[in-house]
C-alpha positions in Angstrom: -50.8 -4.3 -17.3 -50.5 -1.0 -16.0 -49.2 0.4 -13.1 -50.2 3.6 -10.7 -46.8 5.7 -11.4 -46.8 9.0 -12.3 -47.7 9.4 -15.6 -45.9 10.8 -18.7 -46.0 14.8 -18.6 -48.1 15.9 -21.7 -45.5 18.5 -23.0 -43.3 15.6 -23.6 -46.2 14.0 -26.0 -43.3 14.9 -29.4 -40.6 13.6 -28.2 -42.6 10.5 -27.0 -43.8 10.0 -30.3 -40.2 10.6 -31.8 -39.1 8.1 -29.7 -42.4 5.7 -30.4 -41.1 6.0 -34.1 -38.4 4.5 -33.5 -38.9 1.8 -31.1 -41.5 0.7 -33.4 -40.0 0.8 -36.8 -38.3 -2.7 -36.4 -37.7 -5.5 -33.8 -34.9 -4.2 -31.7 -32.2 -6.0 -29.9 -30.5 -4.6 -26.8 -26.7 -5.1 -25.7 -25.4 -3.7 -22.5 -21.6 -3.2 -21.1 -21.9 -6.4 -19.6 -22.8 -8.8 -22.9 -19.8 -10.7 -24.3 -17.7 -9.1 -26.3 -18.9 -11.0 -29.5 -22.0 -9.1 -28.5 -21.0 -5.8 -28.8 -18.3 -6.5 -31.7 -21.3 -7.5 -33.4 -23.1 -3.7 -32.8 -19.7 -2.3 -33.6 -19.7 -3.6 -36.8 -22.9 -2.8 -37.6 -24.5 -0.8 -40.2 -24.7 2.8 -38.3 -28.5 2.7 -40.1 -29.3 -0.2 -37.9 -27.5 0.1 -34.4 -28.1 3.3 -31.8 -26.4 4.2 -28.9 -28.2 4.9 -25.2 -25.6 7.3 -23.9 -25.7 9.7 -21.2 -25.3 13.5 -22.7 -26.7 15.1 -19.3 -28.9 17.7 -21.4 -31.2 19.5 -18.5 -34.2 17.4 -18.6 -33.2 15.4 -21.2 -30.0 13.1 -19.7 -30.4 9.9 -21.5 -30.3 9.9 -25.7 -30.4 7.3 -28.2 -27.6 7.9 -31.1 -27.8 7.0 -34.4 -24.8 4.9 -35.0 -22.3 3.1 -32.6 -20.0 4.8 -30.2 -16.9 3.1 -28.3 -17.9 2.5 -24.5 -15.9 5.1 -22.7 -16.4 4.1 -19.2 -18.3 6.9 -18.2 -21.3 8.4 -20.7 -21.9 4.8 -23.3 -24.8 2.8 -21.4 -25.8 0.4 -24.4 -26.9 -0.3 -27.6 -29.8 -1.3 -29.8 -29.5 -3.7 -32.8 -32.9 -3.3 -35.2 -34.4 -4.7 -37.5 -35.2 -1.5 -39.6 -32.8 1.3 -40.0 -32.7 4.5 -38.6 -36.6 6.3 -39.0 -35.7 9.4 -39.2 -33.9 11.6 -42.6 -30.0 12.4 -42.1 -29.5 15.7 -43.6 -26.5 15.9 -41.6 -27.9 17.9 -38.2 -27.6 16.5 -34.9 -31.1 16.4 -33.9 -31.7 14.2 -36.8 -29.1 11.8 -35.3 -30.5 10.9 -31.8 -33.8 11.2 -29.9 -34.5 11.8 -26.2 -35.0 8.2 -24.2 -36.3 10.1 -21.2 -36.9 13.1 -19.0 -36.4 14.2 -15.8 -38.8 16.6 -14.6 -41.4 17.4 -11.7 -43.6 14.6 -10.4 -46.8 14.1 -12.3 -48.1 12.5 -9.0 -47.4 15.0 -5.9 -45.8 18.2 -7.6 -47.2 18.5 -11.7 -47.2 22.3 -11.3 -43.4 22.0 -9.8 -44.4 23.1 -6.7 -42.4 22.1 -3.6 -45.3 23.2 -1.7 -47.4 20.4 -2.7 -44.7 17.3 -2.1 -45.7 14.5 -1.0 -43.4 12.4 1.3 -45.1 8.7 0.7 -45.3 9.3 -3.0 -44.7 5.9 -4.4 -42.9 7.7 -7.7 -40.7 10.0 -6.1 -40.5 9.6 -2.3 -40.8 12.9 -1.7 -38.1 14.6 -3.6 -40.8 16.5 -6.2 -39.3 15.0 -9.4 -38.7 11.5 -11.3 -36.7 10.3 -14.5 -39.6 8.8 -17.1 -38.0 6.6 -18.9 -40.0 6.4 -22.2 -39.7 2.9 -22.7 -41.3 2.6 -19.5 -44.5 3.7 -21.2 -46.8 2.3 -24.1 -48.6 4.0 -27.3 -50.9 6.1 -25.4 -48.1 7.6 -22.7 -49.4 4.9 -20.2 -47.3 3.7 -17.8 -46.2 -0.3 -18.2 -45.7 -3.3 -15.7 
């Protein structure tokens, strides 16, 4: 089912698919703060291949990242993690960008401002109320960058 929100911004379109890539490679398991502790001992001990991190890095547009591995919950930036099925997609030649993907972006309202206008806002839009931007959270969206119920 699909909803009327805003959809995905086309420039996004790569990291959307780097982000697809991964999603898809293997059934994934989530575990946030608030799971048991067995839980999340469970993702600590995991192969780093196999569990990621959601953790807030606060990047511009890009706030939210997924991390190869598993990081200690430090109260402040660590949101959750992901067990899978299949191991990391991607190669590890050792750079940074190899070792997390973008979960989301924070940009202008595809709705009432796409050209990131302030002129154009719209007060009763049902995606951003009128403030001219929203956070698309990729996992909010299927294949085709369509928004999901």
């Amino acid at each position: 089912m699909t909803s009327d929100g805003a959809p995905l911004p086309e420039s996004m379109r790569g990291k959307f698919e780097q982000y697809q890539t991964w999603s898809s490679a293997g059934e994934v398991q989530e575990i946030g703060l608030e799971d048991s502790e067995e839980d999340i001992q469970k993702a600590r001990e995991s192969d780093p291949d196999y569990v990621a991190t959601l953790k807030y890095l606060g990047l511009d547009a890009h706030p939210m990242w997924i991390m190869r591995g598993f990081e200690e919950p430090d109260g402040d930036t660590v949101e959750r993690w992901y067990l899978s099925s299949a191991p990391w997609p991607f190669q590890q030649t050792g750079t940074v960008s190899e070792r997390m993907i973008q979960a989301d972006y924070l940009g202008p309202c595809t709705l009432c401002n796409p050209e990131g206008d302030e002129a154009s806002l719209d007060d009763e839009c049902p995606e951003c109320e009128g403030d001219g931007s929203t956070q698309y959270w990729f996992e909010d969206f299927d294949e085709n960058m369509v928004r999901v119920d």
